[in-house]
N, C-alpha and C positions, 0 to 999 in steps of 0.2 A: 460616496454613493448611499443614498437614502435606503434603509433593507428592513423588514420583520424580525422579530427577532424573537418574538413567542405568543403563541395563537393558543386561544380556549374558547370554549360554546360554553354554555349553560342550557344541560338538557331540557331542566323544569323550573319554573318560578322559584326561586328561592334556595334549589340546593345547589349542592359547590360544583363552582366548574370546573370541566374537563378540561386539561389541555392536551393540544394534539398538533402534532406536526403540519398539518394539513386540513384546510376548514375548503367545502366545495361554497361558492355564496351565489345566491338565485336571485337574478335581474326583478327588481323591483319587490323582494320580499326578505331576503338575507340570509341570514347564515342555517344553511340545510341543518336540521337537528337541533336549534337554537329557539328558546322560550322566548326569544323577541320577534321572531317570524312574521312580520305582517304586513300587510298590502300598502303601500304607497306610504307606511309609516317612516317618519322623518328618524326613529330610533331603530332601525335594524341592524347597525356594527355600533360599537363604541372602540377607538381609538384612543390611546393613550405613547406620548412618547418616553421611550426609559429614562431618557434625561431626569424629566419628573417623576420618575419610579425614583432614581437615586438623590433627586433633593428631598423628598420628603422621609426615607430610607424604608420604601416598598421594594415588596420581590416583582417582578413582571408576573403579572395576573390578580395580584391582592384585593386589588378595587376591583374586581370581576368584569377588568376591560378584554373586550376580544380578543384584537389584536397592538402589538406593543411594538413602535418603531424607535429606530435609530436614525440621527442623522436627519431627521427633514430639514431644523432650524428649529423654530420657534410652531410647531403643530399650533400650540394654540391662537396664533396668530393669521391663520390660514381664514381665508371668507367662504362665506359660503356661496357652492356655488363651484369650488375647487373640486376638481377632479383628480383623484389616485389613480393608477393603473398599477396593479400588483399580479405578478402570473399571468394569468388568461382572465383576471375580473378586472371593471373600474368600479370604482366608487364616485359617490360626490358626496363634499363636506355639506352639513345639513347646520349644524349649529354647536356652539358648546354646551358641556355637558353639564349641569350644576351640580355639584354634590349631595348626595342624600344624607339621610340620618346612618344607613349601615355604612359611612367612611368613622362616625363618631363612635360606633361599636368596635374598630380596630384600636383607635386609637383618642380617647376624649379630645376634643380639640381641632381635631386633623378637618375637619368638615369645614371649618371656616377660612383654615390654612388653604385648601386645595380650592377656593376660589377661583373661576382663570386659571387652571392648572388642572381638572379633573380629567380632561381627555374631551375628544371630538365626537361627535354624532355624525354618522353618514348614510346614505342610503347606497344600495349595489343597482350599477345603471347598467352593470353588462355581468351576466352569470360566467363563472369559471374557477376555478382551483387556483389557493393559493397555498403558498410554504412559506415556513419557519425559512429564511435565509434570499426568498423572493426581493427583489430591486424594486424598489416604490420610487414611480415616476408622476412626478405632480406638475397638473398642468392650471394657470389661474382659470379663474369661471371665463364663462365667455362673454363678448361684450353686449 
């Protein structure tokens, strides 16, 4: 069974994120209390699966991804257009996530490594509450 397995916000641009049991996410804007907040923006969650937390040998949340799954398979092989349903919110996959320059301040190198492995971009297409321990049901895009 595909589950969450550790949630963070980042209150403001640039400083460290919080992590918290429980993130509420607002239909077509994202994660309540979160510096990526915005309107029909295709970046409002970043998803990352732990699998690629432990090939690269990250803690869940290091790369300042939202939320961290287990179990989907291959996240980064999801299209867009895929719909998550987690708790009371859905999601939809929007696109992959490229790595920035702050993966090469953890670790020189790591930025070209995490290619195709950074984590997912989604937007939230239905508001509600999710948890650390939440069953994520993935459904393909529609036709």
């Amino acid at each position: 069974m595909p589950q969450v397995v550790f949630l963070q916000l980042v209150p403001k641009r640039k400083a460290p994120p919080v992590p918290t049991a429980s993130l509420k996410l607002l239909e077509g804007l994202g994660i309540e209390g979160d510096s990526h907040v915005k309107p029909r923006g295709s970046r409002q969650v970043l998803l990352m699966a732990e699998e690629n937390c432990d090939a690269f040998g990250l803690a869940p949340g290091e790369v300042r991804e939202n939320i961290v799954t287990r179990g989907i398979g291959n996240l980064q092989a999801l299209p867009a257009g895929t719909r998550l349903e987690i708790g009371g919110a859905a999601l939809e996959i929007t696109k992959d996530c490229e790595p920035c320059s702050f993966i090469d301040r953890l670790r020189p190198g790591l930025r070209e490594k995490m290619v195709g492995r950074r984590g997912m971009l989604a937007r939230v297409t239905r508001s509600g509450e999710i948890r650390v321990g939440d069953e994520i049901r993935v459904h393909p895009p529609a036709p």
